[in-house]
C-alpha positions in Angstrom: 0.0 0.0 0.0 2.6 2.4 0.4 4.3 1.8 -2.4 1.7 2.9 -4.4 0.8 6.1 -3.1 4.8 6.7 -3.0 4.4 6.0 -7.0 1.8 8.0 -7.0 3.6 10.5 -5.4 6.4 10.5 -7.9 4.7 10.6 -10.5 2.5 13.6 -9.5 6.2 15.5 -8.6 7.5 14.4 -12.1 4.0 16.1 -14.2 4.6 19.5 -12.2 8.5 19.4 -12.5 7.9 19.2 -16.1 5.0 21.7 -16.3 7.6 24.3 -14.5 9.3 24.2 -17.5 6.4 24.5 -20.0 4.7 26.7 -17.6 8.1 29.5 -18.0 7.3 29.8 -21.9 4.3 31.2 -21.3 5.5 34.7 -20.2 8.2 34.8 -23.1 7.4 35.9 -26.4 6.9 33.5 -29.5 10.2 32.7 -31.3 8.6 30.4 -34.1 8.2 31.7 -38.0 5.2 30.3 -39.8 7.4 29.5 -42.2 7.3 29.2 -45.4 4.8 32.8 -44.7 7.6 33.8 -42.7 11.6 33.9 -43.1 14.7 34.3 -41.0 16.6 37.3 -42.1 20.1 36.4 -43.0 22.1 38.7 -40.4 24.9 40.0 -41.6 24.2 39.9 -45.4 26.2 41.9 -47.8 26.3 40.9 -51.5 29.2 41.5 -52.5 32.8 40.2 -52.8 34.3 42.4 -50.1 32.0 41.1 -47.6 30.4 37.6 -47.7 28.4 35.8 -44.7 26.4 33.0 -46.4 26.8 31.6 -49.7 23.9 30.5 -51.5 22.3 31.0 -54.8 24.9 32.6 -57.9 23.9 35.4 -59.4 25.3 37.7 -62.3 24.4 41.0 -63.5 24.9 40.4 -67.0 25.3 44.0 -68.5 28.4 44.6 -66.2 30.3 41.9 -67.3 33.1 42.3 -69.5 33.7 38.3 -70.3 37.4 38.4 -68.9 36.7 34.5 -67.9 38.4 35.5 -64.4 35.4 33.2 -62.8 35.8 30.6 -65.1 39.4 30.1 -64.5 38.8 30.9 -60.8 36.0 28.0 -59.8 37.3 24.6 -58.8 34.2 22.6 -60.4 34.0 24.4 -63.8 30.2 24.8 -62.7 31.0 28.3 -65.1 30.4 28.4 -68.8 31.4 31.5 -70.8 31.4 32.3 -74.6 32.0 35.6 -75.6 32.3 37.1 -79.2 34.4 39.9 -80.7 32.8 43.0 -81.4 32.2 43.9 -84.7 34.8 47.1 -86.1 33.2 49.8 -85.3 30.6 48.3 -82.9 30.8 50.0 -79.4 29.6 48.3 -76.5 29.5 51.1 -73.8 31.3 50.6 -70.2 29.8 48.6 -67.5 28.9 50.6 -64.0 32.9 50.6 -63.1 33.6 52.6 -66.2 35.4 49.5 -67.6 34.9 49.1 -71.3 33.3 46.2 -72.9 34.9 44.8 -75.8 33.5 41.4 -76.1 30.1 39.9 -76.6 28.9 37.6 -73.3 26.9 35.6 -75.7 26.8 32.7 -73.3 27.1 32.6 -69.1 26.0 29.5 -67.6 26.1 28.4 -64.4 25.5 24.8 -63.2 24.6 25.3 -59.4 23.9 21.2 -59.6 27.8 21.3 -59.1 28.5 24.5 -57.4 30.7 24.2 -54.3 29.4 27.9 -53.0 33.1 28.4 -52.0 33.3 31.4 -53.2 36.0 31.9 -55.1 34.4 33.1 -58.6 33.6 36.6 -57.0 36.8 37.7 -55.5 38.5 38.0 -59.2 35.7 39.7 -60.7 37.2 43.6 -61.9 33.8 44.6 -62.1 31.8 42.8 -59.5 29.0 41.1 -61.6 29.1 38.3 -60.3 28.3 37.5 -56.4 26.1 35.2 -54.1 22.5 36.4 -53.3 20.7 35.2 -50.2 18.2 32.4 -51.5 18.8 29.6 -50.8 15.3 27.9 -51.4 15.8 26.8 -54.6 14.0 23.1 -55.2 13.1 22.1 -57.9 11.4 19.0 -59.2 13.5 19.1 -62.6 17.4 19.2 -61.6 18.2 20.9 -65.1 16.5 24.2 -63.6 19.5 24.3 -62.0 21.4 25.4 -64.9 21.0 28.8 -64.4 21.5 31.4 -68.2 22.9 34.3 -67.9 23.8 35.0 -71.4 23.3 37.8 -73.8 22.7 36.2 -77.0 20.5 33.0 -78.1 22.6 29.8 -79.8 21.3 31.4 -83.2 21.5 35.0 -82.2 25.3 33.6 -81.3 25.6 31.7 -84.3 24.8 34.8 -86.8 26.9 37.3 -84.5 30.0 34.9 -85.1 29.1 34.5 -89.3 29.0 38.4 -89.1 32.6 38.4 -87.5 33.9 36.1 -90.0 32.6 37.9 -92.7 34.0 41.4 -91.2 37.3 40.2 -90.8 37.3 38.5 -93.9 37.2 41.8 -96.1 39.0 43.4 -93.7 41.8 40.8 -95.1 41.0 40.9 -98.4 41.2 45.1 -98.4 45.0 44.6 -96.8 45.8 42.2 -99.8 44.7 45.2 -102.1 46.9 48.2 -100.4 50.1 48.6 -102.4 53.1 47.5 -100.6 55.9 50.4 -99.7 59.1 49.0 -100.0 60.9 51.0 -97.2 63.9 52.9 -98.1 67.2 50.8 -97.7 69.7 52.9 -95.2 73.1 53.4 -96.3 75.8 50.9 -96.1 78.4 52.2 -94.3 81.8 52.4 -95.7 84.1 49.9 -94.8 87.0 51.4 -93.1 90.4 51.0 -95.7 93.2 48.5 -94.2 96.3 49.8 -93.1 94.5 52.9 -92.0 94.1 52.1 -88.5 97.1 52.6 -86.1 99.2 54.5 -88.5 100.9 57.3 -86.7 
């Protein structure tokens, strides 16, 4: 007999010790999102390369790139495609936001974030800061080939004419160098050999 009541003891002690605990969160404020309504902010968040907290999605702003290939070269996965195209003579592309100028067509900037590492290092070599990590990082998808992620100026046509436009350009641009006359460049004097027996004499 008194075994139970000392179990029933125990047990009441245990329901009250653990309803002191559950009892405290009901003077503190909520703490839970209702996610997906509701997100954390990412503290510390800076998107660029001189600052980086969390690495998540890539993303490039396409009209300040100068396709310089620094990224490219710089990533460890090759998750980073680039094609660029020459501009035509006489075809001026403007400057990107740093004031450098662009030279060369981006007709193609892919990146593959199926084998992104998010290490990093494609947006410390950047000279004009295009490229840089954003803060989503919900990005599921039920197709893995959304991953591949287009960037690019140009479609694989719009790309194919641009290069057929550059072929022909420099092309005549050959052929009008084949039609300049040549100008022989003057020949320079020979200078006169100096007579023997005419050195040393006293």
């Amino acid at each position: 007999m008194a075994s139970y009541f000392r179990d029933l003891w125990l047990g009441i002690v245990t329901i009250l010790a653990s309803m002191k605990v559950t009892a405290r969160h009901f003077f503190i404020p909520a703490v839970t999102l209702q996610y997906p309504y509701e997100r954390r902010k990412l503290e510390g968040w800076q998107g660029s390369a001189e600052k980086v907290f969390t690495r998540h999605q890539l993303e490039v702003d396409i009209d300040d790139c100068i396709g310089c290939l620094q990224c490219e070269r710089a990533c460890p996965v090759e998750c980073i495609t680039i094609e660029t195209i020459k501009t035509l003579p006489g075809e001026d592309l403007g400057k990107t936001s740093t004031e450098h100028p662009k030279r060369l067509w981006v007709a193609k900037f892919d990146i593959d974030m199926e084998q992104c590492c998010y290490c990093g290092l494609c947006i410390y070599p950047c000279p004009t800061n295009c490229i840089h990590m954003t803060d989503n990082y919900e990005y599921s998808v039920y197709n893995k080939e959304k991953h591949l992620y287009h960037f690019g100026l140009m479609t694989e046509t719009e790309a194919a004419a641009k290069r057929v436009q550059l072929e022909e350009a420099q092309r005549k641009e050959k052929e009008a160098k084949a039609r300049e006359p040549k100008v022989s460049k003057p020949e320079k004097p020979k200078k006169a050999a100096p007579e023997k027996g005419s050195e040393g004499e006293a």
